[in-house]
C-alpha positions in Angstrom: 0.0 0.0 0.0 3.0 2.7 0.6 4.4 1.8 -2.5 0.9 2.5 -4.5 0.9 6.1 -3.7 4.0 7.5 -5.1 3.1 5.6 -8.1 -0.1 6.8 -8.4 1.3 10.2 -7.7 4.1 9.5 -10.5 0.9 8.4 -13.3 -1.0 11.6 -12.6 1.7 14.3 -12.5 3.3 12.6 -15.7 1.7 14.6 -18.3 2.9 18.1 -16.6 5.8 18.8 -18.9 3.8 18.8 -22.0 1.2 21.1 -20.7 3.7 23.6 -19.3 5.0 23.0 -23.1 2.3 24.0 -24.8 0.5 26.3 -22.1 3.4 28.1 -20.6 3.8 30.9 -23.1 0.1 31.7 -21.7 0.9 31.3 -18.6 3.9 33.5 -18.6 1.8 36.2 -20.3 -0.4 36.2 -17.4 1.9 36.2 -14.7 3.0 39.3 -12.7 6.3 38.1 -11.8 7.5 36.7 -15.4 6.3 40.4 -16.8 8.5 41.9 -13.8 11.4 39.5 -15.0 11.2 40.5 -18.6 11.4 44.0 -17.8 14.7 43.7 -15.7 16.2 41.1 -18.7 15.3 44.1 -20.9 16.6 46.9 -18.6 19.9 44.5 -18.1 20.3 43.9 -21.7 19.9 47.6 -22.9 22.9 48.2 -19.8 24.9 45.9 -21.8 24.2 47.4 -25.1 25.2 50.9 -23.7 28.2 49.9 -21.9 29.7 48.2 -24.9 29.3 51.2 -26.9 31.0 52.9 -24.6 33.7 50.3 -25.0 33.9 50.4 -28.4 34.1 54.4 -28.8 36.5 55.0 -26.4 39.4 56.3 -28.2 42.4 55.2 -26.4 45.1 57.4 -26.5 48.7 57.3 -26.0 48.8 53.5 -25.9 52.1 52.5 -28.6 53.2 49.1 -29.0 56.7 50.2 -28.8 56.2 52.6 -25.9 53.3 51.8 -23.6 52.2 55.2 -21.9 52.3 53.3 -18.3 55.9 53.4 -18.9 58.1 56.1 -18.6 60.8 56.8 -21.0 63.4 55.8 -18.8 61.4 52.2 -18.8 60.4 51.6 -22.1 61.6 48.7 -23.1 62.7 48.4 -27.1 62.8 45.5 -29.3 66.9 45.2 -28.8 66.4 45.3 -24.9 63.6 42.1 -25.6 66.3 39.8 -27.5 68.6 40.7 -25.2 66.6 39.5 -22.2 65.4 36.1 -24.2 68.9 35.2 -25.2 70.6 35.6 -21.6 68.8 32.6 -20.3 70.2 30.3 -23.6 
């Protein structure tokens, strides 16, 4: 008899998936929280959008392959100064 239940419980709540399938757009629509939820994924994704414009027009400035403007002059390190420090361990 203890055993009957949960399999009885199992057989009904079976077909659940497929309803929320084919019901849950509905359902959504109606609710007050998944309306509250799509306005904050819009207000989130609209963030996004204007912080990677931001991104993408900032000009930087200054920055040189060569000469990196967090280094001073007395730091910057040139090409020769590279092989130099590759070939010392050899």
């Amino acid at each position: 008899m203890g055993l009957l239940h949960p399999c009885f419980l199992a057989t009904i709540l079976t077909p659940l998936p497929g309803i929320f399938l084919k019901f849950g757009a509905v359902l959504r629509a109606r609710s007050k929280f998944a309306n509250e939820a799509n306005a904050q994924l819009a207000k989130l994704q609209q963030t996004r959008r204007e912080v990677q414009e931001r991104f993408e027009n900032k000009q930087v400035t200054g920055m040189d392959a060569k000469n990196p403007s967090f280094l001073t002059s007395q730091e910057s390190v040139t090409s020769d100064d590279k092989d130099k420090n590759l070939n010392h361990g050899l």
